[in-house]
N, C-alpha and C positions, 0 to 999 in steps of 0.2 A: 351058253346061257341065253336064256330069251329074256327080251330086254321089249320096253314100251316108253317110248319119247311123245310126252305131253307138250303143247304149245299155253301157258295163261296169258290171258291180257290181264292187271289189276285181281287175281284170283278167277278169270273166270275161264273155264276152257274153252280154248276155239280149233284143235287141232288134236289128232292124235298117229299118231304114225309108228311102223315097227320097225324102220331104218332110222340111223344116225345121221348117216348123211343128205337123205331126205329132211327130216328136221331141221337139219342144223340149215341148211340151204333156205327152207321155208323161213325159218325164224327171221334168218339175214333180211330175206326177201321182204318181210311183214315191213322192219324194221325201217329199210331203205324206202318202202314205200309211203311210208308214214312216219315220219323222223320225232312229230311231235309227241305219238304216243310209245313210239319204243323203248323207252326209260320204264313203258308197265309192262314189256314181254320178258315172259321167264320160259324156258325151256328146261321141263324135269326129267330125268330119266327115273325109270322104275324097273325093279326084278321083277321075275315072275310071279312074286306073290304078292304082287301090287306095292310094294315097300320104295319110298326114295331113295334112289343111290345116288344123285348126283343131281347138278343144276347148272345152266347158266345163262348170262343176258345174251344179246346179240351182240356178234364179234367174236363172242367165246370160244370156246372147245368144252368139251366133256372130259375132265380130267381121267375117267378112269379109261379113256378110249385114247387111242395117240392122236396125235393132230395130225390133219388132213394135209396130206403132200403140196 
């Protein structure tokens, strides 16, 4: 299944990627760089037909994905 990992700041986008672990790496990185405004980063995941599956802040995991070794 083809998957699409969005990055928001406060709803707005600033990122979009078609790995998980890309993403999820990026978001940390947003996060770590900027500690004041990473309480507004969201990390969504989407199906292929543009629909939410999943979400989360930095630090997270993607529950429908295992966690990263």
């Amino acid at each position: 299944m083809t998957h699409t990992f969005s990055i928001f700041d406060t709803g707005n986008l600033i990122a979009t990627f078609t790995d998980a672990p890309t993403a999820l790496t990026t978001l940390n990185r947003l996060a770590a760089d900027s500690p004041e405004t990473s309480e507004r980063l969201l990390l969504v995941a989407f199906d292929a037909s543009g629909n939410p599956i999943d979400d989360c802040l930095p630090g997270g995991h993607l529950a429908f994905l295992p966690p990263a070794p």
